[in-house]
N, C-alpha and C positions, 0 to 999 in steps of 0.2 A: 201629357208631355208633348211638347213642341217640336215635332220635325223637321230637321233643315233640310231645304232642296239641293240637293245636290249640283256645281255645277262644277266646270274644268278650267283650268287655267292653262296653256300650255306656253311653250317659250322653246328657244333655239338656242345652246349657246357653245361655243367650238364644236360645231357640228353635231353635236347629242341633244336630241330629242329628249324636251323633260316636260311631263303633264301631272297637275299639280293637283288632285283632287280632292276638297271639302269633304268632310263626312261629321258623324254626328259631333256635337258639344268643342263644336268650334276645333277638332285634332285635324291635323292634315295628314293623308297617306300621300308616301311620293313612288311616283312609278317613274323608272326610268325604263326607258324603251332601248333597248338592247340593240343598237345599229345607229352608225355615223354617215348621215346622207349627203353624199359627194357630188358639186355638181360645180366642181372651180371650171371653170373654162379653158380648153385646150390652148388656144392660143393665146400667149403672151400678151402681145401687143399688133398690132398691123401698120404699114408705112404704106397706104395705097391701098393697091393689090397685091403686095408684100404681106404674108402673115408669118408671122415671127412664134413657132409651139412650141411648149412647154417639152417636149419630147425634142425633139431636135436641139436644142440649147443643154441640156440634162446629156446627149450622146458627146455634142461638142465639150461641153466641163468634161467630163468622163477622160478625154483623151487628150485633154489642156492638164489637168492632174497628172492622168498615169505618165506625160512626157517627163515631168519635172521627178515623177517616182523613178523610172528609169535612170534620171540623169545623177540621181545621187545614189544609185547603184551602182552606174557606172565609174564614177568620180571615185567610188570606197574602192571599186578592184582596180583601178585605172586604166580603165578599157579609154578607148578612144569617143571621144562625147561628140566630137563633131559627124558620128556616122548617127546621132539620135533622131537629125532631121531625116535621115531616111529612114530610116527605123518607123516613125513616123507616118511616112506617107506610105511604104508597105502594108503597117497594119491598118491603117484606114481603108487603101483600097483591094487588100486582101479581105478584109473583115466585110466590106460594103456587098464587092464582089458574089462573096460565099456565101453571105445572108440572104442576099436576093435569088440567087441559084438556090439555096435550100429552098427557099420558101415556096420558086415556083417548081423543083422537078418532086419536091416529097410530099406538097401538100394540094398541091393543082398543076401534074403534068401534064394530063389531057387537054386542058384548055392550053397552058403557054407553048406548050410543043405543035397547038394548030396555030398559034399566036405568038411566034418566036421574038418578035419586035417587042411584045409586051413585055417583055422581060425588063428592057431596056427603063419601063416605067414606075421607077423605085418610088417618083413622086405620090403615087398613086397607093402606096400601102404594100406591105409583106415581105419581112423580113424573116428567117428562122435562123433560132439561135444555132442550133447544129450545123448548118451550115456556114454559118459565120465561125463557129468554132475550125472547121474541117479547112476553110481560109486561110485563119490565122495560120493553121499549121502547115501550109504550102508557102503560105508568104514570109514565112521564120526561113525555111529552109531555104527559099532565095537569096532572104536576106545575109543569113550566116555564111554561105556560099559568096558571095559578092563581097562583104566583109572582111573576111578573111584574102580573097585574091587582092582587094586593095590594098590590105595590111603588108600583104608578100611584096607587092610593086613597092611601097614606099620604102619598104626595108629600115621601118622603125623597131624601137623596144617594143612596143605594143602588141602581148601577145596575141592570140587565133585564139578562136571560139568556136566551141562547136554545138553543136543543135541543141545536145540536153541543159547545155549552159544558159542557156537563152532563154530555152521551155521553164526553166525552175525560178528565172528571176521575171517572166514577162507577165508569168499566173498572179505576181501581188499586185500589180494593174491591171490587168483585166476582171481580176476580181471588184473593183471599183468602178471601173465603166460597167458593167454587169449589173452593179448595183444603181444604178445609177437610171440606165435601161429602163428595169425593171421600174423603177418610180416613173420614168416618161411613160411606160405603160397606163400604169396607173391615172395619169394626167390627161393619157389620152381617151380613158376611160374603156380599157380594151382588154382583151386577156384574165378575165376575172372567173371565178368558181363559180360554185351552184351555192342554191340558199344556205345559209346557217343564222341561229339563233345563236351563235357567242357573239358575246359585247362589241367583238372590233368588226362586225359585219359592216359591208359598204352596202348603199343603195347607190350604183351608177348612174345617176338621174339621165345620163347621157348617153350612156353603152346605148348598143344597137339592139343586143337582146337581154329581155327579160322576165320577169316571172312572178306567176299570178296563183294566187291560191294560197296553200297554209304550208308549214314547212314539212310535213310529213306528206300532203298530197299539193304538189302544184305543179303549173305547164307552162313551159319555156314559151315563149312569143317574140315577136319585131316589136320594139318599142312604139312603131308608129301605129299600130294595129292591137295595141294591148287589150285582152278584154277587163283590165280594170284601171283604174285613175293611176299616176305615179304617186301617188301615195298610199299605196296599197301594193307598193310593187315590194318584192320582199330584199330583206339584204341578202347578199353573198360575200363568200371568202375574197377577200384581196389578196389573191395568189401570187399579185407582181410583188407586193410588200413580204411575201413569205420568203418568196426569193430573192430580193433583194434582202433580208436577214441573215442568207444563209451565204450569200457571196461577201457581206459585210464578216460573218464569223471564218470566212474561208481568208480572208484578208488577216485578219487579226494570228491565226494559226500560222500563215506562210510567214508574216511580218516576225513571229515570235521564235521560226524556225530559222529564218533567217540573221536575225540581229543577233538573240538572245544563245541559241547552239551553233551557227554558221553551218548550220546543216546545206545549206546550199554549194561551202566547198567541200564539207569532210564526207557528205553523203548523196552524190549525184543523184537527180533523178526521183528522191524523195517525196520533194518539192509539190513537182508534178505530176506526181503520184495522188499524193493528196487532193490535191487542188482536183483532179478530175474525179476522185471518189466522194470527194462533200459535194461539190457541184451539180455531179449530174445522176449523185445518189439521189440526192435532196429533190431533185428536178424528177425520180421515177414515182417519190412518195405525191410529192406535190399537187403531178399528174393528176391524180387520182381525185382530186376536188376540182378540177377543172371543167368548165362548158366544154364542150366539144368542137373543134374549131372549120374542121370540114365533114363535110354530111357522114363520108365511108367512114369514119371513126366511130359512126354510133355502133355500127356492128360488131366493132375490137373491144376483147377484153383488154389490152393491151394497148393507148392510142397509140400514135405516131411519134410523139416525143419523148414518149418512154421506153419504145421501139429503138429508134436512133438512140436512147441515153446509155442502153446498157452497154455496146461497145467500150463506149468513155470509161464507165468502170470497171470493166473486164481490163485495159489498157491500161489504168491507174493501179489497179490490183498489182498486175504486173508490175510495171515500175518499180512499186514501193518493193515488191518479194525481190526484184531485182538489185534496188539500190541496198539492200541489205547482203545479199548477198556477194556482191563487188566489195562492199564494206568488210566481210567477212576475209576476204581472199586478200584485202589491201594489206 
C-alpha cells in the first residue's frame, strides 16, 4: 500500500484561521483553529500629522446617535428640544471630565497627584468608565437645575424636570455610546481578557501585552519582548465586545420599557434602576476575565472595577425596590 505524504494547506478567510490537511486515500480532515486574529489598524485614516482612530470617531457616532435619541424623547413628552444642545455639551464634558478623573485618582494616583498637569493629557490615554459615569451624574444634576430656572424665567407651558426624569430617559443613550466605546476599545486593541480556547477568541496582533505558552500553563509578556513569535501568541476573551452586548441588551430592555409599558412615566426611577444593575452587574462578572490593568490589582481578589461596580448596583437595587414601592403608595 502506497502512503501519501502528508502535507498542509492553510488559508485566512474573515479572520479565521483554517488548515486543511491531506491524509490517507485522497479524504481531507479540516481543523479549524478556534480564534479570530485581529490586527485592523487603529487608526482610520491620517491628514499629515492628523490621525483620524477608529476609537474616537466610534465616541463621536456614540453621542451624534444618543443626540437625536434624546431629541425624539423629548419631542414624545414635549419637553423643550432647544435645551438638547446643552444637554449635549454637559454630557460630553461631564463624561470627558469624570473619565479622565477616574482614570487618573482610582488607577494611578500616585503618579498624577505628583503630576497634576498630566491630568490635563487625555491625548495621551485613560479613561475610566466609573468615572465618567460619576460625571454624567453631577452634569445631569447641573443640567436639570439650569433647566428648570430657565424654564421658570421664560414662563412658558413647558413643564420642569427633575433629576430622576432625566436619569431614566438619558440610560437609553448612554447605553449606545457604551457600546459603542467598548468596540473603540477593541479597535484600539486594549482592554482585552486572559487566554481562552472558545471559538470567538481574539489574538490582538497589536495589544501591548501578551501570552505565551498553552492555555492551561502560559505567561503574560510586552509584545515587544515576547518570548515566542506572534503566531504562537495565544487568543483571549474580547471583553470590550462582551460588554458592548450587554450595554446593546441593556438598550433594547430600557427602549422596551419605555415605548412598549411607558414605564418611564407610570414608574419613576425603574428605568435607572435597571440600567445600572445590567451594566455594572455584567461589568462585576466580566471583571473576572480580564488582564489586569495596573500592577496593585494582581493582589485583589476583587479588582478595581469591580470595586467601584458594586456601588452602582447597590444604588440600582435601590431604585428599582424604590420605584416599586412609590408605585405601590400612588
Amino acid at each position: 500500500m502506497k502512503i501519501l505524504q502528508s502535507r498542509s494547506l492553510s488559508f485566512r478567510r474573515a479572520g479565521l484561521r483554517i488548515e486543511i490537511i491531506p491524509t490517507f486515500a485522497s479524504k481531507f480532515k479540516i481543523m479549524l483553529l478556534n480564534y479570530i486574529t485581529w490586527n485592523v489598524d487603529p487608526v482610520l485614516f491620517s491628514i499629515g500629522n492628523i490621525h483620524v482612530r477608529w476609537y474616537g470617531l466610534l465616541w463621536a457616532l456614540g453621542f451624534f446617535i444618543g443626540y437625536f435619541i434624546m431629541k425624539r424623547i423629548y419631542k414624545r413628552e414635549h419637553m423643550a428640544e432647544d435645551s438638547l444642545d446643552k444637554l449635549l455639551i454637559y454630557m460630553l464634558v461631564s463624561t470627558i471630565i469624570g473619565a479622565r478623573l477616574g482614570h487618573c485618582l482610582f488607577y494611578e494616583p500616585d503618579y498624577y497627584l505628583s503630576n497634576p498637569l498630566k491630568m490635563l493629557a487625555v491625548w495621551e490615554g485613560g479613561l475610566a468608565s466609573h468615572g465618567g459615569a460619576i460625571g454624567i451624574l453631577i452634569g445631569l444634576w447641573l443640567y436639570v437645575r439650569n433647566y428648570n430656572k430657565s424654564t421658570k424665567k421664560q414662563k412658558t407651558d413647558l413643564q420642569r424636570i427633575n433629576y430622576i426624569w432625566i436619569l431614566d430617559r438619558i440610560v437609553v443613550a448612554v447605553c449606545l455610546v457604551g457600546a459603542l466605546i467598548r468596540l473603540g476599545n477593541v479597535f484600539n486593541h486594549e482592554i482585552y481578557g486572559t487566554p481562552t480556547s472558545l471559538p470567538w477568541g481574539f489574538v490582538f496582533m497589536r495589544g501591548a501585552e501578551q501570552f505565551c505558552g498553552t492555555f492551561d500553563n502560559y505567561t503574560a509578556c510586552n509584545s515587544w519582548d515576547a518570548p515566542c513569535p506572534p503566531s504562537e501568541w495565544l487568543p483571549c476573551h474580547p471583553t470590550g465586545l462582551y460588554e458592548a452586548f450587554f450595554c446593546l441588551v441593556a438598550m433594547g430592555i430600557l427602549l422596551w420599557m419605555y415605548y412598549k409599558r411607558d414605564l418611564g412615566i407610570k414608574q419613576p426611577g425603574l428605568m435607572f434602576g435597571t440600567f445600572l444593575v445590567i451594566i455594572f452587574g455584567s461589568r462585576i462578572c466580566i471583571e473576572f476575565l480580564k488582564n489586569v490593568q495596573v500592577e496593585f490589582e494582581k493582589s485583589m481578589t476583587f479588582d478595581m472595577g469591580q470595586w467601584l461596580s458594586v456601588p452602582f448596583v447597590v444604588i440600582g437595587v435601590g431604585m428599582i425596590v424604590w420605584s416599586f414601592v412609590k408605585r405601590k403608595q400612588a
